[in-house]
C-alpha positions in Angstrom: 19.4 243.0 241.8 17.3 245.6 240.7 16.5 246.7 236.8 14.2 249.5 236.8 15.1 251.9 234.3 17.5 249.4 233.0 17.8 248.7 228.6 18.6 245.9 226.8 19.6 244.9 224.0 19.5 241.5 222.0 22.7 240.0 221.3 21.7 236.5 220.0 18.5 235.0 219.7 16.9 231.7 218.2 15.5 231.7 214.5 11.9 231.6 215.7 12.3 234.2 217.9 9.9 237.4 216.8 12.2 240.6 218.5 15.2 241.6 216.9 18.8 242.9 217.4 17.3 246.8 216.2 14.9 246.1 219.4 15.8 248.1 223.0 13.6 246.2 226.4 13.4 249.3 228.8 12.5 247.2 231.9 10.6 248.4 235.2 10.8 247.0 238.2 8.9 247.5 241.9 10.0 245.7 244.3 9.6 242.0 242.6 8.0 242.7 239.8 8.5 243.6 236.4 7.8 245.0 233.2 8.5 246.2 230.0 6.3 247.4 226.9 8.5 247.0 223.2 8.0 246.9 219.7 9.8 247.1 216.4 10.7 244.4 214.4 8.4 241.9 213.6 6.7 243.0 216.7 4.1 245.7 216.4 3.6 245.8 220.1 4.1 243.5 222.9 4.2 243.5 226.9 6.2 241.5 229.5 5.6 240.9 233.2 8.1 239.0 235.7 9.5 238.0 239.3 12.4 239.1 239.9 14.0 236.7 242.5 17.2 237.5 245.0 20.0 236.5 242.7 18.8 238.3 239.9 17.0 235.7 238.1 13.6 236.1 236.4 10.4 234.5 235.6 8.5 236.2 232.7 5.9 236.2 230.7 5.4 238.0 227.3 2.3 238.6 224.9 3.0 240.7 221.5 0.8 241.2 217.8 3.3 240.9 215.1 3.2 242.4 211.6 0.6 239.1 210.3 -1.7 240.3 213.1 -1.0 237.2 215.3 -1.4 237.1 219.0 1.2 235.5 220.2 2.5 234.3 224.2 5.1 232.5 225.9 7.2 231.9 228.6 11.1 233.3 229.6 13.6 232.4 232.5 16.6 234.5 232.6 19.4 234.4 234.8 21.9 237.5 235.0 25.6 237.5 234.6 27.0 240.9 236.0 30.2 241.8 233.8 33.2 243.0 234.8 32.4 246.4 233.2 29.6 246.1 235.9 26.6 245.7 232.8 24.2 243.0 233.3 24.2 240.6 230.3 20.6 238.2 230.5 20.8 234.5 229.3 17.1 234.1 228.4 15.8 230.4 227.4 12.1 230.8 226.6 8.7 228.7 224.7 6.3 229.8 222.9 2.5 228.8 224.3 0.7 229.7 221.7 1.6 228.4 217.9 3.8 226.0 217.4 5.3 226.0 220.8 8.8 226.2 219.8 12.0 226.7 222.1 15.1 229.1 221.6 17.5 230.8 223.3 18.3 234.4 223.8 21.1 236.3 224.9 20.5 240.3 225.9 23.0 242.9 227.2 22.9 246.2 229.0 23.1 249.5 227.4 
């Protein structure tokens, strides 16, 4: 599966997530890996890099400042689901390693 020049959008997310439903992930991938910049939100700017493994899943990381100057990092799997409309939609869990360390889950869909 390949997602370069892919977008996403959030569809559900966890209460202590920082992105929001306004936010679009452009992602960019060569061969295995990936990446995205984004902001918006409570998310002034923040980066991304992953594996992309052979069914589709990925391994990510994220850093991002928010709007209270923060510096914040954590950790994502997601594993694809390939729609019948042929769209991707992304079932993300993911941890916070730096604050509180709190879990949550994410769902994103293709644009």
């Amino acid at each position: 599966m390949n997602y370069n020049n892919k977008r996403f959008r959030l569809l559900e997310n966890s209460i202590n997530a920082e992105t929001s439903e306004k936010m679009v992930f452009e992602y960019k991938q060569d061969g295995s890996i990936l990446t995205s910049n984004y902001s918006g939100g409570k998310i002034i700017q923040g980066h991304l890099i992953g594996l992309v493994n052979n069914d589709g899943a990925i391994e990510m990381r994220y850093h991002q400042v928010n709007v209270h100057g923060e510096l914040r990092t954590g950790k994502c799997s997601s594993k694809p689901e390939v729609m019948l409309n042929g769209k991707i939609r992304l079932y993300e869990t993911w941890e916070w390693t730096s604050g509180d360390r709190s879990r949550g889950r994410s769902v994103l869909e293709e644009l």
